[in-house]
mmCIF file of the N, C-alpha and C atoms, coordinates in Angstrom:
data_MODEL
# 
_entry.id   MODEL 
# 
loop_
_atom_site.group_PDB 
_atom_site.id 
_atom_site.type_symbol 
_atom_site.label_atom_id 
_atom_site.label_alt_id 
_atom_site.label_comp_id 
_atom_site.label_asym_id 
_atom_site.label_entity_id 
_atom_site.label_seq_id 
_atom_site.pdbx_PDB_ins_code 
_atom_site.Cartn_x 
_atom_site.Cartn_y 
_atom_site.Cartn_z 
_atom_site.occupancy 
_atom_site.B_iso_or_equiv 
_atom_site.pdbx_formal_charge 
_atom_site.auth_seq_id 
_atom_site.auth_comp_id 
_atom_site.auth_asym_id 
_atom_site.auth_atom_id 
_atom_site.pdbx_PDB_model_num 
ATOM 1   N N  . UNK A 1 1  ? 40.794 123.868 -9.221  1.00 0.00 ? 1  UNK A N  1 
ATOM 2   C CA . UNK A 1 1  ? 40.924 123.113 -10.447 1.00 0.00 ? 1  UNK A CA 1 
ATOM 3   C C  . UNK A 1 1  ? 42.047 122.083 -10.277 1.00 0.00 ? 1  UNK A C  1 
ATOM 4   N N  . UNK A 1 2  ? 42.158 120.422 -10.713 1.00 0.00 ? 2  UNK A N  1 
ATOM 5   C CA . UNK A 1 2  ? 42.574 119.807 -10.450 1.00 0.00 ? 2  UNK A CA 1 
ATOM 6   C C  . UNK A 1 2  ? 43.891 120.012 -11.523 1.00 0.00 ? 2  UNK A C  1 
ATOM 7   N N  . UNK A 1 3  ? 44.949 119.481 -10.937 1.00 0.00 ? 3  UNK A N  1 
ATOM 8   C CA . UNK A 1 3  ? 46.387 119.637 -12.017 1.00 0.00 ? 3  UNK A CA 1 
ATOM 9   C C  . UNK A 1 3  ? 46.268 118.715 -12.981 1.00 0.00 ? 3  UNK A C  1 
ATOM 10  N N  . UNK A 1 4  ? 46.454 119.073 -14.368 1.00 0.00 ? 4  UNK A N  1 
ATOM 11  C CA . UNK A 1 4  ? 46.075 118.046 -15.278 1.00 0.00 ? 4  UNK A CA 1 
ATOM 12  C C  . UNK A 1 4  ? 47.601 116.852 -15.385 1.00 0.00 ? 4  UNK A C  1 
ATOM 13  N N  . UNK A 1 5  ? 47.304 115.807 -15.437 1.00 0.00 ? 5  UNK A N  1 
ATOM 14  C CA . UNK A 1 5  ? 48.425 115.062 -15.745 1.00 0.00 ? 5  UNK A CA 1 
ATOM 15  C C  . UNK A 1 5  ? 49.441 114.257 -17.001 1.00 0.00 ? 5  UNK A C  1 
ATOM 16  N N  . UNK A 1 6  ? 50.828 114.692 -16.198 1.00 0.00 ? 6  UNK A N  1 
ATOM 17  C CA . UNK A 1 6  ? 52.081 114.674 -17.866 1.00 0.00 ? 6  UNK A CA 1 
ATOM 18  C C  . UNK A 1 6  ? 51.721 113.101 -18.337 1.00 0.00 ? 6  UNK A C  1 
ATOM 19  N N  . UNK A 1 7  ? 51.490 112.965 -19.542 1.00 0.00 ? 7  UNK A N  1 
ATOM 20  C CA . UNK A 1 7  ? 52.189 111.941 -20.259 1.00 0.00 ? 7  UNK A CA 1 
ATOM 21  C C  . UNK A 1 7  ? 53.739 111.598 -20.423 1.00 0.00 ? 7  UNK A C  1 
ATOM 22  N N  . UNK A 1 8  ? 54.128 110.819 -19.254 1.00 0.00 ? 8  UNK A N  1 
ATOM 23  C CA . UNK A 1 8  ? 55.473 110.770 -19.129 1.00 0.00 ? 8  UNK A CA 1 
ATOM 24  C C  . UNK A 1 8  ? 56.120 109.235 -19.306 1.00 0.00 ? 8  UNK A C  1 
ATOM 25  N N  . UNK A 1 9  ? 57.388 109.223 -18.922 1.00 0.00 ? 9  UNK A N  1 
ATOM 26  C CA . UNK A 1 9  ? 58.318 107.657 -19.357 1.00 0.00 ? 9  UNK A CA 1 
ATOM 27  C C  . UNK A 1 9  ? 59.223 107.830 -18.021 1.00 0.00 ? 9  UNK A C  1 
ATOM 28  N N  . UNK A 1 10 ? 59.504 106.278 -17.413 1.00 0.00 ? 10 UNK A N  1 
ATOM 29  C CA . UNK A 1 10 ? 60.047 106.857 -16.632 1.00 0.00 ? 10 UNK A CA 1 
ATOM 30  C C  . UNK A 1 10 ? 61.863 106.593 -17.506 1.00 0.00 ? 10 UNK A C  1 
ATOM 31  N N  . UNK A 1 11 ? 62.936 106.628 -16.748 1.00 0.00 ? 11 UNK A N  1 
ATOM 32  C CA . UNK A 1 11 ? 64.464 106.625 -17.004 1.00 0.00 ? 11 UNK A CA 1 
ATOM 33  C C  . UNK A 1 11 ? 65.116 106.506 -16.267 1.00 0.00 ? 11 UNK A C  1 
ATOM 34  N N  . UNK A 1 12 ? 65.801 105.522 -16.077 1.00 0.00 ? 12 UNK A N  1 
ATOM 35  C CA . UNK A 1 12 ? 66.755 104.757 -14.777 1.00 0.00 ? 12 UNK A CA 1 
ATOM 36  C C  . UNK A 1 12 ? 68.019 105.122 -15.257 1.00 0.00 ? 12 UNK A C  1 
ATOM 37  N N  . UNK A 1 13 ? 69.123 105.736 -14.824 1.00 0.00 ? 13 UNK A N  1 
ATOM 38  C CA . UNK A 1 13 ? 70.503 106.305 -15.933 1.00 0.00 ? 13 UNK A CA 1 
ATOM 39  C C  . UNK A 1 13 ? 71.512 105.981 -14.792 1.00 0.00 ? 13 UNK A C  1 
ATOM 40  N N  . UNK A 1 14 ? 72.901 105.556 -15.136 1.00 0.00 ? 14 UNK A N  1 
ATOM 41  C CA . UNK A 1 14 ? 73.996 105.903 -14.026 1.00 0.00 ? 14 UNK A CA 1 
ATOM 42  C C  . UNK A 1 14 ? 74.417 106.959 -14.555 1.00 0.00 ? 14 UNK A C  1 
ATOM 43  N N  . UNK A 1 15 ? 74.705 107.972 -13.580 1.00 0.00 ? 15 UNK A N  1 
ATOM 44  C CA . UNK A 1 15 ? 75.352 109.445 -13.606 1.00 0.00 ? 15 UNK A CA 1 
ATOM 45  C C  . UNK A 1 15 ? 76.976 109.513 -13.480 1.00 0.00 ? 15 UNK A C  1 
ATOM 46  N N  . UNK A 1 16 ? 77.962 109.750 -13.628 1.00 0.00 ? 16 UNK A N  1 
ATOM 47  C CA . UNK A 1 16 ? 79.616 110.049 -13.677 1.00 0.00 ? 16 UNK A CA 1 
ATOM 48  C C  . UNK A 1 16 ? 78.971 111.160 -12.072 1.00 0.00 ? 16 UNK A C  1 
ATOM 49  N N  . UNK A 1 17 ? 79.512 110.649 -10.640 1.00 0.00 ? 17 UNK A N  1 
ATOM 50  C CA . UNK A 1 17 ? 79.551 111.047 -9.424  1.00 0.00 ? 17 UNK A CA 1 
ATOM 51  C C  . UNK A 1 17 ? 79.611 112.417 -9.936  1.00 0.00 ? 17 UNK A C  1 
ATOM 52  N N  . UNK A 1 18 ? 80.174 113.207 -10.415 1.00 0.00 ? 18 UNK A N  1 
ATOM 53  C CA . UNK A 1 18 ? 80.498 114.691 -10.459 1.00 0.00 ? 18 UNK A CA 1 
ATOM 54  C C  . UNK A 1 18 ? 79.450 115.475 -11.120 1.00 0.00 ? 18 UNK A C  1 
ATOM 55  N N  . UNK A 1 19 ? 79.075 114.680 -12.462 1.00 0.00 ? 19 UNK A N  1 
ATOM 56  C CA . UNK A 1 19 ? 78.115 115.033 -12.931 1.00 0.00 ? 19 UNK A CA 1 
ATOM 57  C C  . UNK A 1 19 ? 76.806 115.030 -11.888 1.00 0.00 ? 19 UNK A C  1 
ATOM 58  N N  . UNK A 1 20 ? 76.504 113.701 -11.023 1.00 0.00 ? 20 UNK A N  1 
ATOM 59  C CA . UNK A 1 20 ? 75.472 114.194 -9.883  1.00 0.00 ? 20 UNK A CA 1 
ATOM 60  C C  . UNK A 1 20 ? 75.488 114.895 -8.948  1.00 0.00 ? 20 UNK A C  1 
ATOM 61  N N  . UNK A 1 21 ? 76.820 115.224 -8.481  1.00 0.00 ? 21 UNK A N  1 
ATOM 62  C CA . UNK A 1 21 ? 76.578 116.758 -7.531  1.00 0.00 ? 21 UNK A CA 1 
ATOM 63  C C  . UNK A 1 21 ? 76.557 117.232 -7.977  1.00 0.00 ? 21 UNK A C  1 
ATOM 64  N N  . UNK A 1 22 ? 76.470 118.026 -9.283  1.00 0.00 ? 22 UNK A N  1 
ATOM 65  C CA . UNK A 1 22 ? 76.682 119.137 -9.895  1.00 0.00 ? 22 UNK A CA 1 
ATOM 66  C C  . UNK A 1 22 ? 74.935 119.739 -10.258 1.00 0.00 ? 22 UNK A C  1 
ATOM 67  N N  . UNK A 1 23 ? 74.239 118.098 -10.351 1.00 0.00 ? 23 UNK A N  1 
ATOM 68  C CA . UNK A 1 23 ? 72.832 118.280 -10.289 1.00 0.00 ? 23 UNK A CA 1 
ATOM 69  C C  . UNK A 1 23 ? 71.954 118.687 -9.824  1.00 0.00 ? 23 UNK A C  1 
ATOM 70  N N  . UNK A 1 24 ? 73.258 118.081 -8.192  1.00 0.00 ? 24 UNK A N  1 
ATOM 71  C CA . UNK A 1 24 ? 71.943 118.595 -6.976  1.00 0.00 ? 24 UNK A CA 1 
ATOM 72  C C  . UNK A 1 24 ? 72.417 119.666 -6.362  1.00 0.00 ? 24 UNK A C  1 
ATOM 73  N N  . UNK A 1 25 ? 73.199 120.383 -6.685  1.00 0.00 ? 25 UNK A N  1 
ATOM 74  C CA . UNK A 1 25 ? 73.989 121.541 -6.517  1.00 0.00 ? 25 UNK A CA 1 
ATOM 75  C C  . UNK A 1 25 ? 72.782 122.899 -7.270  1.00 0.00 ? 25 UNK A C  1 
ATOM 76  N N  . UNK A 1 26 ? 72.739 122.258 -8.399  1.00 0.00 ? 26 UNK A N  1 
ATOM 77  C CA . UNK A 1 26 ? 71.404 122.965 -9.500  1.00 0.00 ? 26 UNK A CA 1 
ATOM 78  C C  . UNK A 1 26 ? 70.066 123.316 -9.374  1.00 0.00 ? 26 UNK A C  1 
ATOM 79  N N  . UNK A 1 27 ? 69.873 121.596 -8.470  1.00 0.00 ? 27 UNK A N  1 
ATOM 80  C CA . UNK A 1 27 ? 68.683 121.832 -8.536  1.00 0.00 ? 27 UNK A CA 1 
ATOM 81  C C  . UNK A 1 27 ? 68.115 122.425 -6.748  1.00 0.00 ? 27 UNK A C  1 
ATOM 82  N N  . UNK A 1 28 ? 69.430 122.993 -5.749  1.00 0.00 ? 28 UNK A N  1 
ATOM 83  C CA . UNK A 1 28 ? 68.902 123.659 -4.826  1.00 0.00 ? 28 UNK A CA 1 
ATOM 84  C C  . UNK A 1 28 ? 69.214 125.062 -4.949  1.00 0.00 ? 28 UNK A C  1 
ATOM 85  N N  . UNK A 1 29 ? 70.160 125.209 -5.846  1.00 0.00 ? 29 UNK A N  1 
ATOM 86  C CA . UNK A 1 29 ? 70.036 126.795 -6.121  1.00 0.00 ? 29 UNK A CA 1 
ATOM 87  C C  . UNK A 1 29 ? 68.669 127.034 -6.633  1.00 0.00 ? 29 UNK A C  1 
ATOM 88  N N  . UNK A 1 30 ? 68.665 126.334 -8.363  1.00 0.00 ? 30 UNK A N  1 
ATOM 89  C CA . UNK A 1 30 ? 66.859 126.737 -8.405  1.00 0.00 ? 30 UNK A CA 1 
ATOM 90  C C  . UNK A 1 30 ? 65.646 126.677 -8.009  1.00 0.00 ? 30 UNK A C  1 
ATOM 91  N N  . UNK A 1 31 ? 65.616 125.416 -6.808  1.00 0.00 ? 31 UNK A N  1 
ATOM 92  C CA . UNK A 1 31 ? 64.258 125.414 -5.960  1.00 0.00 ? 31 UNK A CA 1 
ATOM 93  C C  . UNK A 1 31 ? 63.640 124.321 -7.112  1.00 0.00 ? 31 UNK A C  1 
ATOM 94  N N  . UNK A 1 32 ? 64.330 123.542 -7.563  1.00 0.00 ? 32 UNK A N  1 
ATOM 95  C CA . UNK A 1 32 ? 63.853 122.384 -8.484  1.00 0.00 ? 32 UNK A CA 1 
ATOM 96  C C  . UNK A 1 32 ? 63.645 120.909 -8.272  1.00 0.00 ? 32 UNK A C  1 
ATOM 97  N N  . UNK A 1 33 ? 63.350 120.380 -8.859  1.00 0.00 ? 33 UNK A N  1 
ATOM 98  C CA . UNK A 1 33 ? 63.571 118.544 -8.370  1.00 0.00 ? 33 UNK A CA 1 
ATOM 99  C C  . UNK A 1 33 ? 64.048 118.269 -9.513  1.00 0.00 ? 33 UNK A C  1 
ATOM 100 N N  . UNK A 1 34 ? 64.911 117.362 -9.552  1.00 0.00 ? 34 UNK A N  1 
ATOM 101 C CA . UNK A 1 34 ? 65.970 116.704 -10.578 1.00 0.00 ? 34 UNK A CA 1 
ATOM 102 C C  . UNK A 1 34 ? 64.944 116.565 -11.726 1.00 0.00 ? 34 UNK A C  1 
ATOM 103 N N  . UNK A 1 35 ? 63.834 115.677 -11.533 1.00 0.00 ? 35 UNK A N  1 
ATOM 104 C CA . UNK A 1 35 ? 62.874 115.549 -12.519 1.00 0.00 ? 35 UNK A CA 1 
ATOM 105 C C  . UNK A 1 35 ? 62.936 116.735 -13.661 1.00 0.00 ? 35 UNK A C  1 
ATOM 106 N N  . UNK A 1 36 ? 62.228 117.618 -12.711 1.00 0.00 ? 36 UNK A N  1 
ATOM 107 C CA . UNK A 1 36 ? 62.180 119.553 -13.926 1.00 0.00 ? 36 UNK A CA 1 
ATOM 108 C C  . UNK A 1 36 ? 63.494 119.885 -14.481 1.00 0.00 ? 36 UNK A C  1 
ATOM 109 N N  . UNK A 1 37 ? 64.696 119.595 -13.404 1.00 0.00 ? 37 UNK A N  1 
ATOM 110 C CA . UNK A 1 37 ? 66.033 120.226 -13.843 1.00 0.00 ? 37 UNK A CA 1 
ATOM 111 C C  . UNK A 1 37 ? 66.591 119.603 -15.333 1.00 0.00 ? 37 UNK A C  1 
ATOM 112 N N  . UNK A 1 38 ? 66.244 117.810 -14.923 1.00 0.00 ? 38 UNK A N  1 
ATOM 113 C CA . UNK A 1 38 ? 66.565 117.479 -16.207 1.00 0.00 ? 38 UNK A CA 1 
ATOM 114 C C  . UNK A 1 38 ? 65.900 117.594 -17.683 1.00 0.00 ? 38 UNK A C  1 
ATOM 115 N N  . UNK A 1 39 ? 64.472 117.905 -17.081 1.00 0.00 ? 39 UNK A N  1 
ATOM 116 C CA . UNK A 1 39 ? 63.785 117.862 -18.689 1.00 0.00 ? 39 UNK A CA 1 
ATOM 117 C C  . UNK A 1 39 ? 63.882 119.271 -18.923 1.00 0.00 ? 39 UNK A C  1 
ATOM 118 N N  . UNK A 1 40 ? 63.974 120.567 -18.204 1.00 0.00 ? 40 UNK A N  1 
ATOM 119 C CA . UNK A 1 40 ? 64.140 121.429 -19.065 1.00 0.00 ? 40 UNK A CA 1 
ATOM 120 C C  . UNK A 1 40 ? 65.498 121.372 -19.547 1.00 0.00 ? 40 UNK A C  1 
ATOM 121 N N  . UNK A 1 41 ? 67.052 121.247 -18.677 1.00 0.00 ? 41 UNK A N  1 
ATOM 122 C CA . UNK A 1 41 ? 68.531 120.831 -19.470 1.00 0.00 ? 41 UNK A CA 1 
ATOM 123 C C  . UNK A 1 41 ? 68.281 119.803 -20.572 1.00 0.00 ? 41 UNK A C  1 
ATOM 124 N N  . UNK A 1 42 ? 67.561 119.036 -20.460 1.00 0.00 ? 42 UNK A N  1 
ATOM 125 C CA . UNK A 1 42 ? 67.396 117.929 -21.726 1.00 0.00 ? 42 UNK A CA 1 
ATOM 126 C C  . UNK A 1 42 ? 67.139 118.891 -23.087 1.00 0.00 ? 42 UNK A C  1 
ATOM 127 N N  . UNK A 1 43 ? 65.892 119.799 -22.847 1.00 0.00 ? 43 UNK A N  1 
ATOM 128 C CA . UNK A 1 43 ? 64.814 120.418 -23.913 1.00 0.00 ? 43 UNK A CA 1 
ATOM 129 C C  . UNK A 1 43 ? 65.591 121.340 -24.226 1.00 0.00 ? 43 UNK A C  1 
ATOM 130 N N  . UNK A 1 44 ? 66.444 122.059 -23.334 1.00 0.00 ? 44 UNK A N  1 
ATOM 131 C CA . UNK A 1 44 ? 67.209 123.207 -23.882 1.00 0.00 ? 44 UNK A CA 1 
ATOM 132 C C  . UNK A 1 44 ? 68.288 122.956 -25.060 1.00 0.00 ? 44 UNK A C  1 
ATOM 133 N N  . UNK A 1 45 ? 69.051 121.606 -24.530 1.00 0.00 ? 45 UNK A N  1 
ATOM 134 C CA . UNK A 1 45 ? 69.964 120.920 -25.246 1.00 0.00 ? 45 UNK A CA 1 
ATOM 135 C C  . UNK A 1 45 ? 69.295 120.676 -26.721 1.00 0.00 ? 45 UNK A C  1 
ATOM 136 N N  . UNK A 1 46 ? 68.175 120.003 -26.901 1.00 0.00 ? 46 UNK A N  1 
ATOM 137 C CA . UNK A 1 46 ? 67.751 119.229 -27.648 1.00 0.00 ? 46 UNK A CA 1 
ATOM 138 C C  . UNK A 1 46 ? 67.463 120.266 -28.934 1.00 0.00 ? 46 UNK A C  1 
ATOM 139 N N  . UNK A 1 47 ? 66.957 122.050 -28.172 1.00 0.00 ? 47 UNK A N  1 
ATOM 140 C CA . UNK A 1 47 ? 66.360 122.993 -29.213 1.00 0.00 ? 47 UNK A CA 1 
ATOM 141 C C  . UNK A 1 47 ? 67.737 123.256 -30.017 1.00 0.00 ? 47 UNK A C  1 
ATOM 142 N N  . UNK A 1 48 ? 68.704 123.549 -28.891 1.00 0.00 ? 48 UNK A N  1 
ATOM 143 C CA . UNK A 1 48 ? 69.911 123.757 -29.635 1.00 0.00 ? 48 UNK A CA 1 
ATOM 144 C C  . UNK A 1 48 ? 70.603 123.141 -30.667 1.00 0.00 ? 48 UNK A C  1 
ATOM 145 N N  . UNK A 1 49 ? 70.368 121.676 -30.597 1.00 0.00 ? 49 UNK A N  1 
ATOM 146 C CA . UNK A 1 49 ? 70.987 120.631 -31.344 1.00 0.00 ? 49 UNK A CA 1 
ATOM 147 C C  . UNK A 1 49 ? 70.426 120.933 -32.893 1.00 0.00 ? 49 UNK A C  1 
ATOM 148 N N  . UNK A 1 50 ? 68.930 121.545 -32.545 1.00 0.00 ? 50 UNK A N  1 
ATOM 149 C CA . UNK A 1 50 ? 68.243 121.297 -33.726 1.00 0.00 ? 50 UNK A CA 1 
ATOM 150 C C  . UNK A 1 50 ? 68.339 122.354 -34.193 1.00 0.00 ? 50 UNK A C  1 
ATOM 151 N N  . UNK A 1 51 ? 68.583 123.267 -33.826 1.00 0.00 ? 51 UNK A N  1 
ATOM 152 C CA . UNK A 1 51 ? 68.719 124.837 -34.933 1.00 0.00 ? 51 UNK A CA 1 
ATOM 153 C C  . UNK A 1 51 ? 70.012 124.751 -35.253 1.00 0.00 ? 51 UNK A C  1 
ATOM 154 N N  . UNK A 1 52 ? 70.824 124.405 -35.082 1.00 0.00 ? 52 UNK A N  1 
ATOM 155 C CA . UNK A 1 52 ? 72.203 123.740 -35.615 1.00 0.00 ? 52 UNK A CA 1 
ATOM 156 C C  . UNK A 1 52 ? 72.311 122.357 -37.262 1.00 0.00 ? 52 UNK A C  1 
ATOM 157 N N  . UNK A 1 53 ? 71.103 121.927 -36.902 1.00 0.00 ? 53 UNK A N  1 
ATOM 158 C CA . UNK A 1 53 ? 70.706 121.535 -38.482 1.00 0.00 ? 53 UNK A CA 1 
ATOM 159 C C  . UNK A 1 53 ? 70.349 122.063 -39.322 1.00 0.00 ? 53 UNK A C  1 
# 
């Protein structure tokens, strides 16, 4: 079965140097690509923000 495909955006960002090793530090402990690392840290952030309203 073929992988169905994300409706996505792309995002060009400058990172604070520390903040990007700290990324790719993340994302080889979890076996991730920056891509996944950031949208689930994004989504996690984002649930939190909102049960806080």
């Amino acid at each position: 079965m073929a992988k169905q495909n994300k409706d996505w955006k792309a995002l060009n960002i400058k990172l604070d140097r520390t903040v990007y090793e700290q990324l790719e530090k993340y994302c080889e402990e979890m076996g991730q690509s920056k891509t996944v690392a950031v949208e689930r840290i994004l989504s996690k952030a984002f649930d939190e923000h909102n049960k806080q309203k």
